[in-house]
MOPAC internal coordinates of N, CA, C and O (Angstrom, degrees):
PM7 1SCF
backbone

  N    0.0000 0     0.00 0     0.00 0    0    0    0
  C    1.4486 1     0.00 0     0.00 0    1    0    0
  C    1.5309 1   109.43 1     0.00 0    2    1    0
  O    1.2310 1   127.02 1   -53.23 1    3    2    1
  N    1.4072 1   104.11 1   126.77 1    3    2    1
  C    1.7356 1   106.12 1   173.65 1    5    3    2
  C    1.5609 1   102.33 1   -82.00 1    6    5    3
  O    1.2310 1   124.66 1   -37.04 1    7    6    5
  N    1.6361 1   108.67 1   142.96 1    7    6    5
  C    1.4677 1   105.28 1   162.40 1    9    7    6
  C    1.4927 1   104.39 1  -103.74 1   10    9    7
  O    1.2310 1   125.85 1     0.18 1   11   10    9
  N    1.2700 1   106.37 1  -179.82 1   11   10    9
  C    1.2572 1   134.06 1  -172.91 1   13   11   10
  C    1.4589 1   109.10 1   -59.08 1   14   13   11
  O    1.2310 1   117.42 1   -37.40 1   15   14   13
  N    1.2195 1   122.51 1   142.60 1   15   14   13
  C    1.5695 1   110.04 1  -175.97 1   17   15   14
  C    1.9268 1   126.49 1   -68.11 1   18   17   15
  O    1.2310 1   132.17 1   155.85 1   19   18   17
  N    1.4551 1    94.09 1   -24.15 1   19   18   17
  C    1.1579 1   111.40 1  -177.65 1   21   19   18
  C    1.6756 1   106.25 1   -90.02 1   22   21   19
  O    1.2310 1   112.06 1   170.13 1   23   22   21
  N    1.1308 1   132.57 1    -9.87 1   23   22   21
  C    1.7578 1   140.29 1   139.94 1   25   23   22
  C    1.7186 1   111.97 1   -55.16 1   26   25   23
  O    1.2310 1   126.70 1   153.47 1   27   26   25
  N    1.1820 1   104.72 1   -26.53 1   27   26   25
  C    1.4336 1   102.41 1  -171.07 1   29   27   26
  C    1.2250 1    99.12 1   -81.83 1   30   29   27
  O    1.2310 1   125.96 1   109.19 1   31   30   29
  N    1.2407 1   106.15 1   -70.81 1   31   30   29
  C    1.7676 1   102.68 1  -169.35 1   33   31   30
  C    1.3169 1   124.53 1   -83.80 1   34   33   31
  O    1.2310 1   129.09 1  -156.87 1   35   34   33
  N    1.5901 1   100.09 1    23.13 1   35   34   33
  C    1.9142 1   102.85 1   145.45 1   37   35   34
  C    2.1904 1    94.18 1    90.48 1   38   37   35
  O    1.2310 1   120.36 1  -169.04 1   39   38   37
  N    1.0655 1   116.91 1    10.96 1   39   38   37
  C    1.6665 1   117.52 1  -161.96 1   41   39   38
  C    1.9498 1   106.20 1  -127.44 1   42   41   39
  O    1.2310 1   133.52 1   -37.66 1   43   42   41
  N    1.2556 1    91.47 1   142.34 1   43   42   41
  C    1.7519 1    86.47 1  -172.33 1   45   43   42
  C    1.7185 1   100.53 1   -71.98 1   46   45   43
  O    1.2310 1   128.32 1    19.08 1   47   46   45
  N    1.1254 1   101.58 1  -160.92 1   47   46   45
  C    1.8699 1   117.40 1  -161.60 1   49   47   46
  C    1.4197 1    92.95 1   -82.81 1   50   49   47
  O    1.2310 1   112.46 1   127.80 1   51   50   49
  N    1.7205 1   131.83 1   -52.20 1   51   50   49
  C    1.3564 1   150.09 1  -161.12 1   53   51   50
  C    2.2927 1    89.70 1   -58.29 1   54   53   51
  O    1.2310 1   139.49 1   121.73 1   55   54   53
  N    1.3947 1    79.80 1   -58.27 1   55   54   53
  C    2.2238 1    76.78 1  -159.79 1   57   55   54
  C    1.9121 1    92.35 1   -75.31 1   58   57   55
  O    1.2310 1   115.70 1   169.62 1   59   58   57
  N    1.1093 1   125.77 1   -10.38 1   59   58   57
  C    1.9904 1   118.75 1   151.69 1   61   59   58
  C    1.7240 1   102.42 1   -39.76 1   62   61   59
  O    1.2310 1   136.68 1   109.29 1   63   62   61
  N    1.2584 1    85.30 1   -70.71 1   63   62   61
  C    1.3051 1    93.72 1  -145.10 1   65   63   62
  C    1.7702 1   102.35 1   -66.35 1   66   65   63
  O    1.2310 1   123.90 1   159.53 1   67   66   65
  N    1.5086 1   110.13 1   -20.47 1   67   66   65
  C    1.6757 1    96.38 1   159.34 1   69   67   66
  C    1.0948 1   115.73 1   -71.23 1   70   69   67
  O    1.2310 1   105.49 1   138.35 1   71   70   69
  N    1.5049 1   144.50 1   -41.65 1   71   70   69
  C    1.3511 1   150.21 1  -177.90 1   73   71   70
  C    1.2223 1    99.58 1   -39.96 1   74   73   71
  O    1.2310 1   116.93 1   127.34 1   75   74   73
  N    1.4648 1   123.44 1   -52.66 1   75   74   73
  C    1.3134 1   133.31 1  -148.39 1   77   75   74
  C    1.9933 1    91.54 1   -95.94 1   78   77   75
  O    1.2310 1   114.28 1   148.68 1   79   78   77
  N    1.0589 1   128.43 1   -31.32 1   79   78   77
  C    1.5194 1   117.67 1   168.36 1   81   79   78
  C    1.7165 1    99.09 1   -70.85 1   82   81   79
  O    1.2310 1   118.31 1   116.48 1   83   82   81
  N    1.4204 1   120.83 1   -63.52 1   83   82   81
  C    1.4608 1    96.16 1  -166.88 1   85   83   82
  C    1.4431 1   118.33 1   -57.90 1   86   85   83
  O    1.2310 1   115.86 1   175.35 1   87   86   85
  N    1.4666 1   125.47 1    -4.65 1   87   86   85
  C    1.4929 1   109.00 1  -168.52 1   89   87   86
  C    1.5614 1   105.76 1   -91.21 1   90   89   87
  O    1.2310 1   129.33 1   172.50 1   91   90   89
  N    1.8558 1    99.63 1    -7.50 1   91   90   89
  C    1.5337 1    99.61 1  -156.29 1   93   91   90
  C    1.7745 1    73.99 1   -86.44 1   94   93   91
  O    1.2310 1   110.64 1   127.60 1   95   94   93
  N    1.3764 1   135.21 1   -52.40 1   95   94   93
  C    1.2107 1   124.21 1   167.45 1   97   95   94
  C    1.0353 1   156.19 1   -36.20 1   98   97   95
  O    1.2310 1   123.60 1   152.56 1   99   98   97
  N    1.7558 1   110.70 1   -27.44 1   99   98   97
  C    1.0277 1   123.63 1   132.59 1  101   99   98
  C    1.5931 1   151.54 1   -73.01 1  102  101   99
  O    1.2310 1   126.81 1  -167.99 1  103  102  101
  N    1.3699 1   104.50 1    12.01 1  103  102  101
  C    1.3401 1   109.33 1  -171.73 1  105  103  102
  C    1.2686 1   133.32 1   -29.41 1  106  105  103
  O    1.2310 1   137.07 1   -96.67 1  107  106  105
  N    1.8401 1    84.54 1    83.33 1  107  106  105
  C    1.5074 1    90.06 1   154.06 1  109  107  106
  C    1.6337 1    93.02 1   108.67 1  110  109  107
  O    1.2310 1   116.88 1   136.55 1  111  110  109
  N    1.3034 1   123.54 1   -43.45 1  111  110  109
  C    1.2623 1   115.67 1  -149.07 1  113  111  110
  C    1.7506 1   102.39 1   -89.07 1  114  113  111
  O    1.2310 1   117.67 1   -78.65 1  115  114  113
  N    1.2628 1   122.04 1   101.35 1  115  114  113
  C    1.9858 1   108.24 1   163.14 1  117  115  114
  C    1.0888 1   122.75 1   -40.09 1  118  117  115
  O    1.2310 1   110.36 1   144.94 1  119  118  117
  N    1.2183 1   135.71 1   -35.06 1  119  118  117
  C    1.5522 1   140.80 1  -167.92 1  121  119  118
  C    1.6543 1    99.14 1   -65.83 1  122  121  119
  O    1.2310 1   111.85 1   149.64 1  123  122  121
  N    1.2316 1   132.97 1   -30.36 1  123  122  121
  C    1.4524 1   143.48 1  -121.74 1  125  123  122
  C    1.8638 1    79.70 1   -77.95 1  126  125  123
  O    1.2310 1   115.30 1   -15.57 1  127  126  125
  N    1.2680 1   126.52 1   164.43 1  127  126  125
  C    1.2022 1   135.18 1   115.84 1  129  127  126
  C    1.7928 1   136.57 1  -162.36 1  130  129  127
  O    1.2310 1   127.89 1   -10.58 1  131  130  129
  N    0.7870 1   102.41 1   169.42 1  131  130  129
  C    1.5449 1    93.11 1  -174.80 1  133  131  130
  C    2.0643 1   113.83 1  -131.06 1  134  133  131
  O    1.2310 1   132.50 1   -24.64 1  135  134  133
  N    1.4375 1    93.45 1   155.36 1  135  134  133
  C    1.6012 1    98.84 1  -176.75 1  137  135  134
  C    1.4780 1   119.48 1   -42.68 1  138  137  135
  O    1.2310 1   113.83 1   -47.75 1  139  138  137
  N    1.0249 1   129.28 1   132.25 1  139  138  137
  C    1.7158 1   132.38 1   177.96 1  141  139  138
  C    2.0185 1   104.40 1   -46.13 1  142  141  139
  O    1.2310 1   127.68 1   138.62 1  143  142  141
  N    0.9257 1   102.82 1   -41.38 1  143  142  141
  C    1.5308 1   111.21 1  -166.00 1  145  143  142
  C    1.3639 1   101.29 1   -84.82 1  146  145  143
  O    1.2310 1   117.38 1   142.22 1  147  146  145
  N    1.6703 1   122.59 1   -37.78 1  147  146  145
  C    1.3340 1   123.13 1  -169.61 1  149  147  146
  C    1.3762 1    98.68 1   -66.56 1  150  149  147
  O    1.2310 1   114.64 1   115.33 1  151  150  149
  N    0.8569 1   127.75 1   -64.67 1  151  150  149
  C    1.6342 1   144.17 1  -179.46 1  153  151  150
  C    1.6348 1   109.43 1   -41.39 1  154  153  151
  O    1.2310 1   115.09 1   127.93 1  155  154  153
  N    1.4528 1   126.92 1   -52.07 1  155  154  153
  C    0.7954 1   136.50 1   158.85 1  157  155  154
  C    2.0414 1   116.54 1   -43.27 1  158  157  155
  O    1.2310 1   135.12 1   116.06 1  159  158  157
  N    1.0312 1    88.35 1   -63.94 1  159  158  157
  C    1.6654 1    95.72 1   171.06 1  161  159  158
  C    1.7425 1   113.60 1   -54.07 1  162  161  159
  O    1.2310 1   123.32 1   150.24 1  163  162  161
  N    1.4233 1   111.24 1   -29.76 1  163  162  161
  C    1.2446 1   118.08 1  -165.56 1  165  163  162
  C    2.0297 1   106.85 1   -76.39 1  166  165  163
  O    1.2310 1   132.53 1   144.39 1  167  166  165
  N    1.4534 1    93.40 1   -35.61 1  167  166  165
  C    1.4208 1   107.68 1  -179.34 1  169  167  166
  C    1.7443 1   112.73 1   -91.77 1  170  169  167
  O    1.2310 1   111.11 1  -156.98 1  171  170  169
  N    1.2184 1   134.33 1    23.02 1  171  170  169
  C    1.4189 1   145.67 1  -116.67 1  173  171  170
  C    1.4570 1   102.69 1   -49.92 1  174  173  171
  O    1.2310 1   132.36 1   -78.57 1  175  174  173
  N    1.3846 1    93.73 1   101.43 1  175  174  173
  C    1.4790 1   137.51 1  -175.64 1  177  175  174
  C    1.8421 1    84.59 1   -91.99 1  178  177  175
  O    1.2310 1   120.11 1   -49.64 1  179  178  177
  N    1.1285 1   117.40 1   130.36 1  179  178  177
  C    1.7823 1   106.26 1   165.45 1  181  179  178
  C    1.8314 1    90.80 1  -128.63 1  182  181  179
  O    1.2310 1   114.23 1    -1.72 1  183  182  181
  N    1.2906 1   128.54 1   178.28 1  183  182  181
  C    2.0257 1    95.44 1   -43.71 1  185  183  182
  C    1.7694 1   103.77 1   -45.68 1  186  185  183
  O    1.2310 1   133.20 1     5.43 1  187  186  185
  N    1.2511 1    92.10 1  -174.57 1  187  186  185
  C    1.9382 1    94.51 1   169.75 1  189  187  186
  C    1.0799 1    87.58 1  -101.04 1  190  189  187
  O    1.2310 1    46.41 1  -137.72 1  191  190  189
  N    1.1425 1   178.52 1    42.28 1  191  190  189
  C    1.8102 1   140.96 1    93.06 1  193  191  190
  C    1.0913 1   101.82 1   -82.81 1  194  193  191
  O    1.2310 1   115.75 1  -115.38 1  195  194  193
  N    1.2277 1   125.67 1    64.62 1  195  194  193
  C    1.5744 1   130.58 1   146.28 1  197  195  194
  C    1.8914 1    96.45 1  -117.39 1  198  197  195
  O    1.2310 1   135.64 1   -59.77 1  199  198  197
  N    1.3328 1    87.34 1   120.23 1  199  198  197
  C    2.0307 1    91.17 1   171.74 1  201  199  198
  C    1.1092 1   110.54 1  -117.92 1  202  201  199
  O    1.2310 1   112.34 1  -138.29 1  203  202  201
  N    1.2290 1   132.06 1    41.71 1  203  202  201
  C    1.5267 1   112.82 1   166.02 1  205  203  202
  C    1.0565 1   125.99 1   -60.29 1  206  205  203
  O    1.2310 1   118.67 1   129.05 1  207  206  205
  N    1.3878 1   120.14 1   -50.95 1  207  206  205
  C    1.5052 1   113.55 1   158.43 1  209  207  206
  C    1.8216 1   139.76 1   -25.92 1  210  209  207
  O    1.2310 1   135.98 1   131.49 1  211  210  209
  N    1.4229 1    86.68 1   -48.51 1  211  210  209
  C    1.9259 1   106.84 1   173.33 1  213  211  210
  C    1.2076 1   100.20 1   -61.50 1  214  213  211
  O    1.2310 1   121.49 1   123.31 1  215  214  213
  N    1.1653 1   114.75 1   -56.69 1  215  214  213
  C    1.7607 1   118.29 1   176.66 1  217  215  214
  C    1.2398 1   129.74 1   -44.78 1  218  217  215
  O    1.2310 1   124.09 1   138.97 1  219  218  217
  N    1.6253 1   109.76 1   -41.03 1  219  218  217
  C    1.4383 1   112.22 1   165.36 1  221  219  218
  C    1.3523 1   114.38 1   -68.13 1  222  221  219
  O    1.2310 1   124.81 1   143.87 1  223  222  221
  N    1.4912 1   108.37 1   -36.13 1  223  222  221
  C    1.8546 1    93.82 1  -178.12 1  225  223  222
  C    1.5393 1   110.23 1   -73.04 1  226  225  223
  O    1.2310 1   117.48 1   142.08 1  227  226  225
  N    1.2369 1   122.41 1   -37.92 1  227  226  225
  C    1.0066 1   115.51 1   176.17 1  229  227  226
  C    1.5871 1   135.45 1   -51.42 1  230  229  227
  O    1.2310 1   127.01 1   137.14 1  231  230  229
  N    1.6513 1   104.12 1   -42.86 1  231  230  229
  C    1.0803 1    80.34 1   151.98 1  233  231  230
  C    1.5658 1   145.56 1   -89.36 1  234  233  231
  O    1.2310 1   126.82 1  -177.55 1  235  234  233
  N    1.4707 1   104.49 1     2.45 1  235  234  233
  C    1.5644 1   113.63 1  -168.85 1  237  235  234
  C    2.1415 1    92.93 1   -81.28 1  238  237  235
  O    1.2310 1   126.11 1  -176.88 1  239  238  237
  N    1.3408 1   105.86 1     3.12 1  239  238  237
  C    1.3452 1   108.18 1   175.46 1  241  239  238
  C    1.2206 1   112.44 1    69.19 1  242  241  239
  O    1.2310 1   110.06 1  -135.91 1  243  242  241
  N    1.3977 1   136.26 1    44.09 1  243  242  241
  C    1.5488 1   154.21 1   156.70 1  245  243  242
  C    1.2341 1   117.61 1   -92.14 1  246  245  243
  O    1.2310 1   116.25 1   141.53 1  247  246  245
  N    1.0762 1   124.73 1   -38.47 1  247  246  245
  C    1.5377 1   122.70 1   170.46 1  249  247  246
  C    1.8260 1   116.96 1  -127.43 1  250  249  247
  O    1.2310 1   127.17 1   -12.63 1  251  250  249
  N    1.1975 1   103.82 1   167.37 1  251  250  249
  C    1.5267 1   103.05 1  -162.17 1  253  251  250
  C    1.7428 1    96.19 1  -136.17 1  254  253  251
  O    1.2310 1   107.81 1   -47.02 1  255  254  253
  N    1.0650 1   140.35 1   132.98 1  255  254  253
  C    1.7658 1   135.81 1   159.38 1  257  255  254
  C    1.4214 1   102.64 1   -69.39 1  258  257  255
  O    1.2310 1   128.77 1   -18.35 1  259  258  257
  N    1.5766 1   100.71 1   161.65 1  259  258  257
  C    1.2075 1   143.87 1  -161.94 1  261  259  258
  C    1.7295 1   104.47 1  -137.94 1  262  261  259
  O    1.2310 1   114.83 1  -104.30 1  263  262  261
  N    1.5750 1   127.40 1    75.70 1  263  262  261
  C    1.3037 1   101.34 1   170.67 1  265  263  262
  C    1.9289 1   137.18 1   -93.97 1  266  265  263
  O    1.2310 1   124.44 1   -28.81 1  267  266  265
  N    1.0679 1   109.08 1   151.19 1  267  266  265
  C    1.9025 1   101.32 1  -147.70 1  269  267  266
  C    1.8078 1    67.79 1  -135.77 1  270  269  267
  O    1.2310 1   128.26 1   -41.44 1  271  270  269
  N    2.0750 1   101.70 1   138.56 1  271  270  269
  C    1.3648 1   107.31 1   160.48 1  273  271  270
  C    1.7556 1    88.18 1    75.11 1  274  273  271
  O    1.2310 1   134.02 1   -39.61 1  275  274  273
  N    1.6029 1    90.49 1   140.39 1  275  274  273
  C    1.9478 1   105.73 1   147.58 1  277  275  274
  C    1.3012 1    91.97 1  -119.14 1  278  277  275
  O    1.2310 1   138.43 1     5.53 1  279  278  277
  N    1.3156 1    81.88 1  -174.47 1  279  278  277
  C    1.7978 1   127.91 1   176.65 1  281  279  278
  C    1.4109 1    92.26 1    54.32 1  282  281  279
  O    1.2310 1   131.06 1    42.33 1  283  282  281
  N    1.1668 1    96.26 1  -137.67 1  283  282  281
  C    1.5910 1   100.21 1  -152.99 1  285  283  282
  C    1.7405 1   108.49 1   -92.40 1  286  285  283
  O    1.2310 1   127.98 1  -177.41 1  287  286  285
  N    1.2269 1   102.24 1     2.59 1  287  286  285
  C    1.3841 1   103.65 1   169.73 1  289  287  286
  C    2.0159 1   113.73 1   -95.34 1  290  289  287
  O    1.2310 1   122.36 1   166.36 1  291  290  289
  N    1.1460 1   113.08 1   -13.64 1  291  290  289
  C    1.2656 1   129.58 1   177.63 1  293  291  290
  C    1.9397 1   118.17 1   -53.71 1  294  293  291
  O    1.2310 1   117.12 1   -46.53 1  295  294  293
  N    1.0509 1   123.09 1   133.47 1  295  294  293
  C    1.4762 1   131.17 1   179.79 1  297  295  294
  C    1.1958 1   109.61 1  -111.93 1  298  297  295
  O    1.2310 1   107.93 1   -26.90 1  299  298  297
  N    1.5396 1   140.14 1   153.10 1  299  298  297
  C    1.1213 1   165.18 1   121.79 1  301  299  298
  C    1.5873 1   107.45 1   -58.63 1  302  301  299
  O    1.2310 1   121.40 1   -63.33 1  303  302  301
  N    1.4425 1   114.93 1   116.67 1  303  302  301
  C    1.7060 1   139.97 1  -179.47 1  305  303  302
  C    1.6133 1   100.62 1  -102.15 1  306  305  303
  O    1.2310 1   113.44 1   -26.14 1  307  306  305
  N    1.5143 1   130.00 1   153.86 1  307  306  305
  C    1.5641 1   113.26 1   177.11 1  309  307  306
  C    1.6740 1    89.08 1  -119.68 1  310  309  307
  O    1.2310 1   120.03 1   -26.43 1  311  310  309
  N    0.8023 1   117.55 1   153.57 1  311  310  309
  C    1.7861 1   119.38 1   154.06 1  313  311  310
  C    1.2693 1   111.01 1  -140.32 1  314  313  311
  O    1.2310 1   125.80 1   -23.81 1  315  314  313
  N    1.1128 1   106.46 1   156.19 1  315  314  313
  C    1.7918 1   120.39 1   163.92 1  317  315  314
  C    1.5724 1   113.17 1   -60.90 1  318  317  315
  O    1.2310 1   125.94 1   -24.07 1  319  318  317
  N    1.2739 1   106.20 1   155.93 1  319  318  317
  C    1.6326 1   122.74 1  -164.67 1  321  319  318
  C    1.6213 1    83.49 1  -119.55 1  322  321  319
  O    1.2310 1   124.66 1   -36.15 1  323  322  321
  N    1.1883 1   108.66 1   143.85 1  323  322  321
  C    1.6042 1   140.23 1   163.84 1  325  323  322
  C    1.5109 1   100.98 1    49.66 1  326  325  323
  O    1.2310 1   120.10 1   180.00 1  327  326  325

């Protein structure tokens, strides 16, 4: 029996279907990334600093941060892994 792809890599159905928007957003490119919140907003995640989702990919090892800026002026970037 095949499972579901999102059984495989350990992540609910909701952070799939972001995996599967940022890659369509990234097409193609590794370098690509986008704001933690933008992305979040893009998938309407409410609030947008809620990451559970990021969290699951992150750890299921799909996405990787990018940090730009400290202190409190500093951002979190997401990109794709491999």
């Amino acid at each position: 029996m095949i499972r579901p792809l999102n059984e495989q890599y350990g992540i609910s159905l909701a952070a799939l279907r972001m995996l599967h928007y940022l890659e369509q957003i990234a097409r193609g490119d590794r370098t690509f990334s986008i704001r933690d919140t933008t992305l979040n907003h893009r998938c309407n995640v409410t609030p947008p600093d809620n990451f559970a989702l990021l969290d699951q990919l992150f750890e299921a090892g799909k996405i990787d941060y990018d940090y730009r800026g400290t202190g409190i002026d500093g951002e979190r970037y997401v990109m794709l892994v491999g």
